[in-house]
C-alpha beads as a LAMMPS data file, in Angstrom:
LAMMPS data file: protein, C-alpha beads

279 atoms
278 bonds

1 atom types
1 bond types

-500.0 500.0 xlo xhi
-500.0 500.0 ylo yhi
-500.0 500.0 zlo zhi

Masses

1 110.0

Atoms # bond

1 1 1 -19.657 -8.793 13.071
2 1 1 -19.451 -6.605 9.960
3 1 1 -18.883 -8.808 6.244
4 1 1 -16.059 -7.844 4.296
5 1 1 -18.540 -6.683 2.247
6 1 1 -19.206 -4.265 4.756
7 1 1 -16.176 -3.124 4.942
8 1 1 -15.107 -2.295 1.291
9 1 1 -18.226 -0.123 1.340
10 1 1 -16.393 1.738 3.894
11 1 1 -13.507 1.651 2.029
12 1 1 -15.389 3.079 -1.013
13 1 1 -16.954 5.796 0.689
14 1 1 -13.937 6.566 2.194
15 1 1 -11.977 6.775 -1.188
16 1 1 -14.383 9.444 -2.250
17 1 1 -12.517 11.987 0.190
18 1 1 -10.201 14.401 -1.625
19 1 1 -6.283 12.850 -1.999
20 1 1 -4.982 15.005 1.308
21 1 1 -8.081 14.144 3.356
22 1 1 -7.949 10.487 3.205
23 1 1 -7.891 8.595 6.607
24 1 1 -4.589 6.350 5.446
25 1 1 -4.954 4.503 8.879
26 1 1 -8.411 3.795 8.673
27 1 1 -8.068 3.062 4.632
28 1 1 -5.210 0.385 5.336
29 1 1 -7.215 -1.363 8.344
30 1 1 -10.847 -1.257 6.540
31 1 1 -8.301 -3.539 3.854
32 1 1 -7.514 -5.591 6.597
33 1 1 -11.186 -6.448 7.243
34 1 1 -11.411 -8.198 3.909
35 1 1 -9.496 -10.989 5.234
36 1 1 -9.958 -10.657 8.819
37 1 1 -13.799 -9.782 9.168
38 1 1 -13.177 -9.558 13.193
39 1 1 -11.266 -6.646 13.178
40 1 1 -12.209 -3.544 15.522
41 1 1 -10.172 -0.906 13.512
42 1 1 -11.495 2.098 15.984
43 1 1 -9.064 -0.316 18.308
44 1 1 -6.201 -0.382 16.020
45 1 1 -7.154 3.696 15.675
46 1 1 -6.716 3.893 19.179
47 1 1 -3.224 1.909 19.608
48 1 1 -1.703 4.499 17.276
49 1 1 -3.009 7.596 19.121
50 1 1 -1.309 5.354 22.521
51 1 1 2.055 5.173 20.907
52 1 1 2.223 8.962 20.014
53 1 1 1.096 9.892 23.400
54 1 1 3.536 7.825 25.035
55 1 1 6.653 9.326 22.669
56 1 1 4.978 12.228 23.650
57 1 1 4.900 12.460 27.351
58 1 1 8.407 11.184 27.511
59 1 1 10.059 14.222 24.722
60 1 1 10.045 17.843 25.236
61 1 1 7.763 19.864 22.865
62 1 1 10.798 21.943 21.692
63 1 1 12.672 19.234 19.809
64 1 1 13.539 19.940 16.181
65 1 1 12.511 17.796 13.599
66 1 1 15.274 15.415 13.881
67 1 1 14.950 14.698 17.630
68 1 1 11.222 13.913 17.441
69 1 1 12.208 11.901 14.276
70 1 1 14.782 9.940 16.153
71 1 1 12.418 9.850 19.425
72 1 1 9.829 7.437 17.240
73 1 1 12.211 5.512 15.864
74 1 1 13.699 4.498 19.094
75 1 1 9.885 3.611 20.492
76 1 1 8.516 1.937 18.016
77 1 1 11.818 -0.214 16.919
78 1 1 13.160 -0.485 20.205
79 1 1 11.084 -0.204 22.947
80 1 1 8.069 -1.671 20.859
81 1 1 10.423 -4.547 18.889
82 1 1 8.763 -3.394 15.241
83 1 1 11.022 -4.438 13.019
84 1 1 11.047 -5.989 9.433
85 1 1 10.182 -9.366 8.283
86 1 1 13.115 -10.930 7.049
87 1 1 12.126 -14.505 7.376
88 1 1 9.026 -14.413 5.284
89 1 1 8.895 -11.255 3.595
90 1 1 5.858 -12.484 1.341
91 1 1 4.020 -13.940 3.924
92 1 1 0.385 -11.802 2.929
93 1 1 0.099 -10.591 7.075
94 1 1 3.129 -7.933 6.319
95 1 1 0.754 -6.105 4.127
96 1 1 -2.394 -6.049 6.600
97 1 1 -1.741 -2.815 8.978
98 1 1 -3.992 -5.018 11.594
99 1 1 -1.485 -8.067 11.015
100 1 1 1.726 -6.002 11.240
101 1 1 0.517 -4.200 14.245
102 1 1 -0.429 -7.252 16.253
103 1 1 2.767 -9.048 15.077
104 1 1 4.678 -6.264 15.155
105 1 1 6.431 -7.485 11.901
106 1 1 6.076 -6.071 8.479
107 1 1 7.624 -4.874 5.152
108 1 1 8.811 -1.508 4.193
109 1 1 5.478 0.130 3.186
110 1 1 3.560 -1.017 6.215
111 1 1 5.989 -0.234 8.887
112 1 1 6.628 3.266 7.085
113 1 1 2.618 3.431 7.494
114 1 1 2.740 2.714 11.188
115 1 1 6.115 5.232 11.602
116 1 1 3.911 7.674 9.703
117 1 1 0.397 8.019 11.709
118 1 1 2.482 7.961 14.719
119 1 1 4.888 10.422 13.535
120 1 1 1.651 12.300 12.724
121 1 1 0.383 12.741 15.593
122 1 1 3.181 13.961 16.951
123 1 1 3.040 17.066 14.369
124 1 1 6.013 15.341 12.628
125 1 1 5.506 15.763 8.489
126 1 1 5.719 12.188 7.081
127 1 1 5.301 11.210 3.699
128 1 1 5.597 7.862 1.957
129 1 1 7.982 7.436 -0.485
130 1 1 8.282 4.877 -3.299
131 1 1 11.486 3.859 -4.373
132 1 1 12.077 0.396 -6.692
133 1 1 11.455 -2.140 -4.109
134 1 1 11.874 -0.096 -1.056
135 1 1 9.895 2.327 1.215
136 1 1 10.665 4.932 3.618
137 1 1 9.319 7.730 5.224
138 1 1 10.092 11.660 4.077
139 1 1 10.228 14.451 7.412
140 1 1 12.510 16.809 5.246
141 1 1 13.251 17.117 1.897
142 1 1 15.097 20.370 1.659
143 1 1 18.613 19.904 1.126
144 1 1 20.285 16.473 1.818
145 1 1 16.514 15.859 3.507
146 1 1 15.781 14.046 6.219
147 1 1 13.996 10.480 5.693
148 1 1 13.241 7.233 7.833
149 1 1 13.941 3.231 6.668
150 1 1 11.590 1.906 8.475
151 1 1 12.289 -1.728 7.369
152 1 1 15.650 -1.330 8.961
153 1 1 15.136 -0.019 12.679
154 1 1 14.044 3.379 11.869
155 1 1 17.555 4.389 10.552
156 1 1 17.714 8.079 9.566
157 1 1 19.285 8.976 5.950
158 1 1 20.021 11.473 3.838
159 1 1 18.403 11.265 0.553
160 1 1 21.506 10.265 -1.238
161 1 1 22.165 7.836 1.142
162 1 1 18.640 6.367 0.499
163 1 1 18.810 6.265 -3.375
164 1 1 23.008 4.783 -2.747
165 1 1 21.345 1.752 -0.589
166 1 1 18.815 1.344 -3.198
167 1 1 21.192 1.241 -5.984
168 1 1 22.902 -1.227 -4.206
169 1 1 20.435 -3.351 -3.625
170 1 1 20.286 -3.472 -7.382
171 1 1 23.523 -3.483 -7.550
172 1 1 23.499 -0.311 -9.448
173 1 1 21.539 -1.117 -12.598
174 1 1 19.156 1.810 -11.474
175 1 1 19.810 5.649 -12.159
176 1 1 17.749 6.786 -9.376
177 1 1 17.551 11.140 -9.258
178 1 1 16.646 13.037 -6.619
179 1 1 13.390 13.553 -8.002
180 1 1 12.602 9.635 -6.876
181 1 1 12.165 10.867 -3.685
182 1 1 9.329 13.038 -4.234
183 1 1 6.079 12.119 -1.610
184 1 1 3.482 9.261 -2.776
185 1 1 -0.002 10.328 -2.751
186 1 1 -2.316 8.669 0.024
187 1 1 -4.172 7.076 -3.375
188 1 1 -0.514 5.654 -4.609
189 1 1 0.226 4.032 -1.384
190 1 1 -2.737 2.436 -1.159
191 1 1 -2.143 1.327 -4.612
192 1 1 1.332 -0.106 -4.020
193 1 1 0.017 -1.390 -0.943
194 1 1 -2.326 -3.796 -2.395
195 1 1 -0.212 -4.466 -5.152
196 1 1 1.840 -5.714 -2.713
197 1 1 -1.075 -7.990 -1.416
198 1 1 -1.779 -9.094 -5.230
199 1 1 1.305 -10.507 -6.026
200 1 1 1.752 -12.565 -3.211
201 1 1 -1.724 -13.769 -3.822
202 1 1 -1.187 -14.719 -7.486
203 1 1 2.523 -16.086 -6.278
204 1 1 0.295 -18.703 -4.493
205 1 1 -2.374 -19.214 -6.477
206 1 1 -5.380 -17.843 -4.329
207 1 1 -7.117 -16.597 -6.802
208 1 1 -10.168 -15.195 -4.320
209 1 1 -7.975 -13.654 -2.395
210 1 1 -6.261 -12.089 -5.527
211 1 1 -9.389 -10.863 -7.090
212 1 1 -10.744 -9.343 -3.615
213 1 1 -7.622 -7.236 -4.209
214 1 1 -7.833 -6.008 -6.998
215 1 1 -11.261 -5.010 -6.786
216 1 1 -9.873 -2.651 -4.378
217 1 1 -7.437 -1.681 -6.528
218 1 1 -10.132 -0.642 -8.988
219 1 1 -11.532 1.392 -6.248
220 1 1 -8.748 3.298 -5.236
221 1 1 -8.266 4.306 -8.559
222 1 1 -10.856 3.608 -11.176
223 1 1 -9.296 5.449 -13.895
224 1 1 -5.954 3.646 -14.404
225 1 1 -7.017 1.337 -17.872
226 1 1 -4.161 -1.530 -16.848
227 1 1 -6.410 -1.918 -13.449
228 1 1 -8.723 -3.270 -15.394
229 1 1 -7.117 -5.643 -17.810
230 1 1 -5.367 -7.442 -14.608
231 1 1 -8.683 -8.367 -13.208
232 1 1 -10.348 -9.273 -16.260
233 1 1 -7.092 -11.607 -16.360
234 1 1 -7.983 -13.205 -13.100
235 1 1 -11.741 -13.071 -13.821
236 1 1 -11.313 -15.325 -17.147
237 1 1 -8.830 -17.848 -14.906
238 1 1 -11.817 -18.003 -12.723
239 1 1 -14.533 -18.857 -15.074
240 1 1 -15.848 -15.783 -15.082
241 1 1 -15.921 -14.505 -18.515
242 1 1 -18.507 -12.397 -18.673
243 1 1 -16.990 -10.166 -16.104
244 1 1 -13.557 -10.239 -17.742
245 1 1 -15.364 -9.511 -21.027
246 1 1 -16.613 -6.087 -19.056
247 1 1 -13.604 -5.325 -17.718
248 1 1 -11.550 -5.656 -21.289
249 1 1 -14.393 -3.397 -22.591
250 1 1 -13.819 -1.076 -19.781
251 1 1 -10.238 -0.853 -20.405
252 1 1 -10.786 -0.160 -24.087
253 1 1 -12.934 2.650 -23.430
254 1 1 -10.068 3.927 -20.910
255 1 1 -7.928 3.454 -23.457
256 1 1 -8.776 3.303 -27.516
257 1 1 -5.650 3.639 -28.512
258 1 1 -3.831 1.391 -26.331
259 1 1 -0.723 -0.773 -28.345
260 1 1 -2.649 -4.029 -28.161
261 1 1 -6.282 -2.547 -28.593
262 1 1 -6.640 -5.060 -31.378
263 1 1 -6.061 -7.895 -29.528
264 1 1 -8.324 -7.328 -26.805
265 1 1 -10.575 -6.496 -29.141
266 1 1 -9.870 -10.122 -30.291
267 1 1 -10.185 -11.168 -26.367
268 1 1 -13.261 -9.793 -25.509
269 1 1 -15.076 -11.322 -28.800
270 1 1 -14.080 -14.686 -27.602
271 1 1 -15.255 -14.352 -24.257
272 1 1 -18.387 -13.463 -24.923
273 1 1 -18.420 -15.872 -27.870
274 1 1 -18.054 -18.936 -25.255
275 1 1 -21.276 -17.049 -23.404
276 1 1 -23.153 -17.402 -26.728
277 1 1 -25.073 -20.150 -26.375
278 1 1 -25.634 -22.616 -29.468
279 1 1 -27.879 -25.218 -31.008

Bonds

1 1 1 2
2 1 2 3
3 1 3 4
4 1 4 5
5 1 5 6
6 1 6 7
7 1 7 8
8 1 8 9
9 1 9 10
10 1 10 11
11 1 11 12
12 1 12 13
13 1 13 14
14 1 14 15
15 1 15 16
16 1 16 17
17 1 17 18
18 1 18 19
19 1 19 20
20 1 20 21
21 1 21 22
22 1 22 23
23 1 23 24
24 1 24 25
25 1 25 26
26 1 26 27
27 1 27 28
28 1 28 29
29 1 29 30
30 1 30 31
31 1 31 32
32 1 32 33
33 1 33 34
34 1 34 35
35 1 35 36
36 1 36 37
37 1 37 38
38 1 38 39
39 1 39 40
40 1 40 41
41 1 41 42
42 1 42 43
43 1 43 44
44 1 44 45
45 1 45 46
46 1 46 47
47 1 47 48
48 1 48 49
49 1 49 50
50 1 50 51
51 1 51 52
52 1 52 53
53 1 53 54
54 1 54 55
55 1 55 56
56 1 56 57
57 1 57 58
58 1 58 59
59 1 59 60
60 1 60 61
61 1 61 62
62 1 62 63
63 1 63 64
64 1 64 65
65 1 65 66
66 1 66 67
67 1 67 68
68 1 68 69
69 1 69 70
70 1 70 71
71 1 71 72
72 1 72 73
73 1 73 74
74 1 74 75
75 1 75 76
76 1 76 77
77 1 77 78
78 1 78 79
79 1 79 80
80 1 80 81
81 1 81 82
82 1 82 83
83 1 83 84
84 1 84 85
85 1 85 86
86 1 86 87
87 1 87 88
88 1 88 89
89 1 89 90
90 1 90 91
91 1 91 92
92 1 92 93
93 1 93 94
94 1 94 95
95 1 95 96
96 1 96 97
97 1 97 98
98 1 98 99
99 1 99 100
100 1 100 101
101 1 101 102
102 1 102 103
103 1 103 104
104 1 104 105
105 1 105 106
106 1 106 107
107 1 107 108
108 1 108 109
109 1 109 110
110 1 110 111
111 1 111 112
112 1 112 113
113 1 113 114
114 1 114 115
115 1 115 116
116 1 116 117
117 1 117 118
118 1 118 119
119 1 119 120
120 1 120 121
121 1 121 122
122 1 122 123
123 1 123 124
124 1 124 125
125 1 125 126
126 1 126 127
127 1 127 128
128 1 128 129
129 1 129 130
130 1 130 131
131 1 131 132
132 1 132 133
133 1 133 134
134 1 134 135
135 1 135 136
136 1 136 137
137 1 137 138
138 1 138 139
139 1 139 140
140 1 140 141
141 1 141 142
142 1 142 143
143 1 143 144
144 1 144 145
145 1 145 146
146 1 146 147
147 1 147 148
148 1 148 149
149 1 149 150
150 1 150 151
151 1 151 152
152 1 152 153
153 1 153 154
154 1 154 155
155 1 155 156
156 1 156 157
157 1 157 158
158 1 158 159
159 1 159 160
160 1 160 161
161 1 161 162
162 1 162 163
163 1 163 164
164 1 164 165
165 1 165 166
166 1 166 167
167 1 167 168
168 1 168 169
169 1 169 170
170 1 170 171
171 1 171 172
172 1 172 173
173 1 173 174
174 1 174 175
175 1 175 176
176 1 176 177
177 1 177 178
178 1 178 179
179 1 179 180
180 1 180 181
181 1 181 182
182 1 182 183
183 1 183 184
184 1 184 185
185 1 185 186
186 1 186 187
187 1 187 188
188 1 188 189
189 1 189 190
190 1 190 191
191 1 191 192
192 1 192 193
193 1 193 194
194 1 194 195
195 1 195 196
196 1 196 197
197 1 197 198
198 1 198 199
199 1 199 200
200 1 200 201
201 1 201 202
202 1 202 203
203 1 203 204
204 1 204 205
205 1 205 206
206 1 206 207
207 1 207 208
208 1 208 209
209 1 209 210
210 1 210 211
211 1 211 212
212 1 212 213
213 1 213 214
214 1 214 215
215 1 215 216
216 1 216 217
217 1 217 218
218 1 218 219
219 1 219 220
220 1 220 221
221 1 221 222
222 1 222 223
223 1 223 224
224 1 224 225
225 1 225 226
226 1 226 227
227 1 227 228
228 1 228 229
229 1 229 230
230 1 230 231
231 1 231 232
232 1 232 233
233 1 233 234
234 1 234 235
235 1 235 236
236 1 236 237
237 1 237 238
238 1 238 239
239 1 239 240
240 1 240 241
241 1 241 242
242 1 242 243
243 1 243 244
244 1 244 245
245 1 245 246
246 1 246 247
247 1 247 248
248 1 248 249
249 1 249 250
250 1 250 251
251 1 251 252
252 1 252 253
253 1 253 254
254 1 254 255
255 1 255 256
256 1 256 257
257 1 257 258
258 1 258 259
259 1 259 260
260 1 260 261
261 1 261 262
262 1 262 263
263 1 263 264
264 1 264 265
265 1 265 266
266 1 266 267
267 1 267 268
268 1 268 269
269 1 269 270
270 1 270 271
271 1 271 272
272 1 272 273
273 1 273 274
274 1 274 275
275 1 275 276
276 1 276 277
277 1 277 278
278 1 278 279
């Protein structure tokens, strides 16, 4: 049985792809294997190429957009029972891609993960998008667009109507644009993903768990400076201060002229001053 180890090496290597050529599948389920060790992702691979060849041999190959659109929705929703987690939304499983597909309950970002690499392999042109606490899937987004809740049955939108439910689940103290509906990069979903994952650790104090996250997060993108000020954070609540010491000191160098350089500065001199042994 591969160590989780094992499989955030894979997850490395993997990360070193270009943006576009990323495996997202693969990426999401090779996170999954840091909890859940046992995992045969080539399965999990091969249940989403089964789903898009059953939507397929059931449609006709000259459906528009919209039809194909509306043909995965209706498989994976209804036929399948995928549907959102309403009872536990923060229950950590939503966010594993091997959890939600077993369960067959999730949260907006993974389900919109499992509507996409189906949708994919139909030909269909899905793209994440990240609004304030929601995610759906873009097919079109020319005009009005064209775009997929997948947290709420795989209902079909316009892109108005997406950023009007949004605004009224904040009960309109956003000014969301157009432009919010622009695609998230395979890098940013995997981000949001595990940010996901890292809140509900820290919500219930698992500190492992949390740091395991977000030395992924550091992975996926090493050059974001905040990335590592959060883990030295959870390093120093561990005990670890020489590694939150680094971290600070990496964050520094990311960014010199950061608003509170000074008092990390401050920070990192006591951490390594408790290191310093005396007589």
């Amino acid at each position: 049985m591969p160590t989780p180890i094992a499989f955030r090496r894979q997850y490395q290597r993997l990360l070193q792809d270009r943006d576009e050529d990323i495996d997202l599948a693969r990426a999401a389920l090779l996170i999954s294997g840091e909890i859940y060790p046992a995992i045969d992702v080539q399965r999990y691979l091969n249940a989403l190429d089964s789903m898009a060849t059953d939507i397929h041999v059931s449609t006709t190959a000259s459906q528009d957009r919209r039809e194909l659109a509306t043909a995965v929705s209706e498989y994976l929703f209804q036929r399948r029972g995928f549907t959102g987690n309403q009872d536990d939304y923060y229950d950590p499983r939503n966010s594993y891609l091997s959890q939600v597909m077993d369960r067959h309950l999730g949260i907006p970002i993974t389900l919109s993960l499992v509507y996409m690499e189906v949708g994919r392999r139909l030909g269909l042109p899905a793209e994440g998008v990240g609004l304030p606490g929601h995610f759906i899937v873009r097919i079109d987004g020319e005009g009005e667009g064209l775009y997929v809740d997948a947290y709420h049955q795989g209902r079909l939108m316009t892109g108005r109507e997406c950023l009007q439910s949004v605004q009224s689940m904040f009960r309109g103290r956003l000014n969301l644009r157009l432009e919010h509906l622009l695609p998230y990069s395979n890098r940013q979903i995997l981000v949001r993903l595990l940010g996901n994952l890292k809140i509900n650790y820290t919500r219930q104090r698992q500190l492992r768990q949390a740091l395991a996250v977000m030395d992924l997060i550091v992975i996926t993108d090493p050059r974001v400076a905040s990335n590592y000020k959060e883990r030295a954070t959870l390093f120093a609540q561990g005990g670890r201060h020489s590694l939150a010491a680094a971290d600070l000191a990496k964050y520094l160098e990311l960014a010199p002229n950061a608003n509170d350089a000074a008092e990390i500065q401050r920070q990192v001199r006591a951490l390594w001053y408790t290191l310093t042994p005396t007589n």
